[in-house]
C-alpha positions as CSV (number, residue, x, y, z in Angstrom):
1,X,-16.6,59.1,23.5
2,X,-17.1,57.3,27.1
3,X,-18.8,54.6,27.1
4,X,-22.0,56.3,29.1
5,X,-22.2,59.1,26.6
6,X,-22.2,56.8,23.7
7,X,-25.1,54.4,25.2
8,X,-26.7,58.0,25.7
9,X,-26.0,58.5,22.2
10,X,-27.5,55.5,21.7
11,X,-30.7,55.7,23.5
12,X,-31.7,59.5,22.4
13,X,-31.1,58.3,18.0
14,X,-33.6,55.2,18.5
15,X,-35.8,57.4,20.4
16,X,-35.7,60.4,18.0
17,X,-35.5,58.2,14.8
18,X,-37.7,55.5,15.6
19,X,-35.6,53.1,14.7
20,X,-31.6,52.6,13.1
21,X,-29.7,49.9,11.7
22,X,-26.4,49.5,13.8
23,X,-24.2,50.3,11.2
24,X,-25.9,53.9,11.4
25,X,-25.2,54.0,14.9
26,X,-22.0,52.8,14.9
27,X,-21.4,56.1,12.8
28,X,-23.1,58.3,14.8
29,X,-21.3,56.9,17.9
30,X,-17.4,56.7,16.3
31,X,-17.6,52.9,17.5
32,X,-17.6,49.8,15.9
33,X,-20.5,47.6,15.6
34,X,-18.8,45.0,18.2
35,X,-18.6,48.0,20.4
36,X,-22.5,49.3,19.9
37,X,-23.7,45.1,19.7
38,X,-22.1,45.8,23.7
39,X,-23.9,48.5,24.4
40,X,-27.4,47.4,23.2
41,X,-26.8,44.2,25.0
42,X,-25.9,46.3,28.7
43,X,-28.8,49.0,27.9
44,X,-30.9,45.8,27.4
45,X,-29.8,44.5,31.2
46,X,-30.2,47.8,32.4
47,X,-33.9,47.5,31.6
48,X,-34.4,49.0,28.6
49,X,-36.6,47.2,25.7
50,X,-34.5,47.0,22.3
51,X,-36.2,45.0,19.4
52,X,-34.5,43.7,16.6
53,X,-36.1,44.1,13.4
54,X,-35.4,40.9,11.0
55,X,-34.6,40.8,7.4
56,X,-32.2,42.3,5.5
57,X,-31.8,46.1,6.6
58,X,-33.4,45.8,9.8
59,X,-32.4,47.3,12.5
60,X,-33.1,48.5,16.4
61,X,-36.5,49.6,17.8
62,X,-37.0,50.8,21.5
63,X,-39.8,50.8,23.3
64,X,-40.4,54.4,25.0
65,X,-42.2,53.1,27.6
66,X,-39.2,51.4,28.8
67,X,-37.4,54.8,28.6
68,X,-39.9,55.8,31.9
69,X,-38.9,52.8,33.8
70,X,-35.3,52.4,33.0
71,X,-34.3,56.5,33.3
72,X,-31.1,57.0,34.2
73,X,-29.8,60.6,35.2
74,X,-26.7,61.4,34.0
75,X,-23.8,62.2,36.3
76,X,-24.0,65.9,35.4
77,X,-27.9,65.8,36.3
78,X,-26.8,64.4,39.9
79,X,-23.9,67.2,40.3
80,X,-25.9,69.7,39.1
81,X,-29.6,69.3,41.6
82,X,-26.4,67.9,44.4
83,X,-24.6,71.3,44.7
84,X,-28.5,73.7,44.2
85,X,-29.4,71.6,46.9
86,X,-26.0,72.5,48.6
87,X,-25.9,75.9,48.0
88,X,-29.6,76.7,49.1
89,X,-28.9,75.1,52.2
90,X,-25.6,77.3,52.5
91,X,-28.0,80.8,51.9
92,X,-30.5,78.9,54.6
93,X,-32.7,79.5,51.9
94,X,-34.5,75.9,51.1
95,X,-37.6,74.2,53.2
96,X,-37.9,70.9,53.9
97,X,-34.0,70.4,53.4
98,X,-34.5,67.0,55.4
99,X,-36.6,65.8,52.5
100,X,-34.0,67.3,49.9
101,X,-31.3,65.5,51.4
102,X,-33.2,62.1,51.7
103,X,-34.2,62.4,47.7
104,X,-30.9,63.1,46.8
105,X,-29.3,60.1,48.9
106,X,-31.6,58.1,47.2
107,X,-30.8,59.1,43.6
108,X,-27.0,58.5,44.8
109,X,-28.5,55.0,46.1
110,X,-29.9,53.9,42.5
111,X,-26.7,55.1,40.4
112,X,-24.2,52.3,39.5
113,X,-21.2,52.3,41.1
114,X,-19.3,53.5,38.1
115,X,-21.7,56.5,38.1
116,X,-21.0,56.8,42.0
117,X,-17.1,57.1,41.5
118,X,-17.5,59.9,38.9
119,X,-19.8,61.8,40.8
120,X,-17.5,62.2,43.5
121,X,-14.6,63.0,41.5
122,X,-16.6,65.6,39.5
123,X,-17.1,67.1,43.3
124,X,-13.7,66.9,44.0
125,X,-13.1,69.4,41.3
126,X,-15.7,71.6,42.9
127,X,-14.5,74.6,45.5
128,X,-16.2,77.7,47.1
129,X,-15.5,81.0,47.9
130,X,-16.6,84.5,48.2
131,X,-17.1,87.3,46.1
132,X,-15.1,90.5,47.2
133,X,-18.1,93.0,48.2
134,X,-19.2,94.8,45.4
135,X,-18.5,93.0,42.8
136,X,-20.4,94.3,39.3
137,X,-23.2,91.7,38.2
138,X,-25.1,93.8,35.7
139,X,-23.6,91.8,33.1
140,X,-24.5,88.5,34.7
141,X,-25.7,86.2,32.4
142,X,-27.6,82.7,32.3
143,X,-25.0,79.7,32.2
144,X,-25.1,77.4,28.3
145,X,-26.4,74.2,29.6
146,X,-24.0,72.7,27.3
147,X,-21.0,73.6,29.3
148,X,-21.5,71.0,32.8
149,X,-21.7,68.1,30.0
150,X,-18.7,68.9,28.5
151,X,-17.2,70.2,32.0
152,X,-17.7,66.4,32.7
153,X,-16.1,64.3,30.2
154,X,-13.1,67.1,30.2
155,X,-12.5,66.8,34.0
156,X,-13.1,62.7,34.4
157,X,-11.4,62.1,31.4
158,X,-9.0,65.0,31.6
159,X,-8.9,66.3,28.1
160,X,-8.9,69.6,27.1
161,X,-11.4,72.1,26.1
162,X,-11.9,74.6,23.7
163,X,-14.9,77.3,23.8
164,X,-15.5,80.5,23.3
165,X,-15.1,83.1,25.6
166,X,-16.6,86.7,26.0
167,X,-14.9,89.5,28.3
168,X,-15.9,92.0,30.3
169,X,-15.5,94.2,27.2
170,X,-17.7,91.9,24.7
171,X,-14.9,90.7,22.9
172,X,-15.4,87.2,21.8
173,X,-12.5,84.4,21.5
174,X,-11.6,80.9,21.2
175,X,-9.7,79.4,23.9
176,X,-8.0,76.0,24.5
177,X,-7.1,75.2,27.8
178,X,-7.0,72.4,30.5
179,X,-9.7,72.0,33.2
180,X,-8.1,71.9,36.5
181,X,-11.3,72.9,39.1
182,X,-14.6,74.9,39.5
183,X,-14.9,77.8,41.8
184,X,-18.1,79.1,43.3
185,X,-18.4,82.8,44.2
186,X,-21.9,83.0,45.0
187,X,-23.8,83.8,42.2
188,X,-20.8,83.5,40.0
189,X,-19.4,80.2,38.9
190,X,-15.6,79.9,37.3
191,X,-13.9,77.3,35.6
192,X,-10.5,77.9,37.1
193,X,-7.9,75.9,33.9
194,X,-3.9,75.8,33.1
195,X,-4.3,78.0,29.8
196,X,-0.5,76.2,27.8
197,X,-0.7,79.6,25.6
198,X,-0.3,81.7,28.7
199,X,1.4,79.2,31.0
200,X,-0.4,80.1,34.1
201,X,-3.8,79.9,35.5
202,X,-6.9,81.7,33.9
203,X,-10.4,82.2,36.1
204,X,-12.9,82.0,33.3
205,X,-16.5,83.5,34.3
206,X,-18.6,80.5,33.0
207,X,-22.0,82.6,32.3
208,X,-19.3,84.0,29.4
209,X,-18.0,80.8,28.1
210,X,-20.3,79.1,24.9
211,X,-19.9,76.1,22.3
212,X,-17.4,74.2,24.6
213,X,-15.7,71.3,22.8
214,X,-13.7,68.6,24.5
215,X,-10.9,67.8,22.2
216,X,-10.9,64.0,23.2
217,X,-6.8,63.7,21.6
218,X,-5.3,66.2,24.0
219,X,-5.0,64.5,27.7
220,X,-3.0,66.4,30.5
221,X,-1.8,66.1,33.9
222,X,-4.2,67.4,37.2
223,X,-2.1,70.8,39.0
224,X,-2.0,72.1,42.2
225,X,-4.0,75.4,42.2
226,X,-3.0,78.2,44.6
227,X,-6.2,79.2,45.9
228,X,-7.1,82.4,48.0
229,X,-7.3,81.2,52.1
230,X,-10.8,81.4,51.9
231,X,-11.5,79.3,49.0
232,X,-12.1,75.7,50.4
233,X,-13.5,72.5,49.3
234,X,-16.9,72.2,48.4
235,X,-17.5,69.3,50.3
236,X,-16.0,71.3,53.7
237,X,-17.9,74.3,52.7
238,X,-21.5,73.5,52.5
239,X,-23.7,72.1,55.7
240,X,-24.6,68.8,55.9
């Protein structure tokens, strides 16, 4: 686990538990207690209110109210309101797009720099296209909010994934591959991977894909992916 998705860890079991002694959290984290005694101390600079309770058993306390002042959107948040933004503006379907842009410049402004790096390589990853014309959607499906979490620590990280995946047919299975991009073909989104099994490049519809996993002990290497011509960057693709 990353070092921001543990001190997320972190912050969400005081918050739901009221309070936890750091050996719990050490367990809930798969850290040691040097490494979560770090964390409270940077979450503690970062603004947030941590007590320590005294005595033997005591533990950590935080003080919600500091959970309003110090909030911190994740980098997945930032992607995710970046590219609806994006790809309202591409339809020429969002008012006041001056005002969208200056909010989302400023939520880019407040992120730490370590934040900042990731974001851009998570968009990096990201490439658009279009859909050949009439394409069926009747089986379209709402996205598992689940998967641009996961889709993060996999891609920055790059480790792979496992998740299951439905077909066109409704046949469910489990599949294990490595993350390479994400592919826009308004309204569908695909999580284009090197699947080892298959040796070649899968497409996999992601309003099909559920319970994704990152399997944090299998690392690979990044691919060149031959796209279509008319797939290009995301970046490139959408008006600024």
């Amino acid at each position: 686990m990353n070092v921001r998705l543990r001190q997320d860890t972190i912050l969400r079991t005081l918050l739901r538990n009221g309070s936890a002694t750091i050996d719990a959290l050490a367990q809930e984290v798969g850290a040691s207690r040097r490494t979560v005694l770090r964390d409270i101390s940077a979450l503690r600079d970062e603004g947030y209110t941590i007590y320590s309770e005294v005595g033997r058993g005591g533990g950590l306390q935080l003080d919600p109210q500091s959970m309003q002042k110090a909030s911190r959107l994740s980098v997945a948040e930032v992607f995710s309101l970046i590219v609806t933004v994006g790809a309202a503006k591409a339809a020429g379907a969002i008012p006041f797009s001056g005002l969208a842009d200056a909010g989302l410049a400023k939520i880019e402004k407040a992120l730490p720099a370590d934040r900042v790096k990731d974001l851009r390589l998570m968009l990096d990853c990201l490439h658009v296209g279009n859909l050949a014309p009439g394409f069926d959607l009747s089986d379209m499906r709402e996205m598992d909010d689940a998967l641009l979490p996961a889709f993060e620590l996999a891609f920055l990280e790059r480790r792979m994934l496992r998740f299951a995946y439905r077909d066109k047919n409704g046949r469910e299975t489990m599949r294990e591959v490595e993350p390479q991009a994400m592919l826009i073909l308004p309204p569908l989104w695909y999580l284009v991977s090197w699947d080892p099994m298959r040796d070649d490049f899968r497409y996999f519809r992601m309003d099909r894909l559920s319970a994704p996993e990152v399997l944090a002990d299998r690392p690979f290497r990044k691919r060149y992916i031959p796209f279509k011509e008319d797939v290009t960057p995301y970046s490139s693709a959408i008006p600024k």
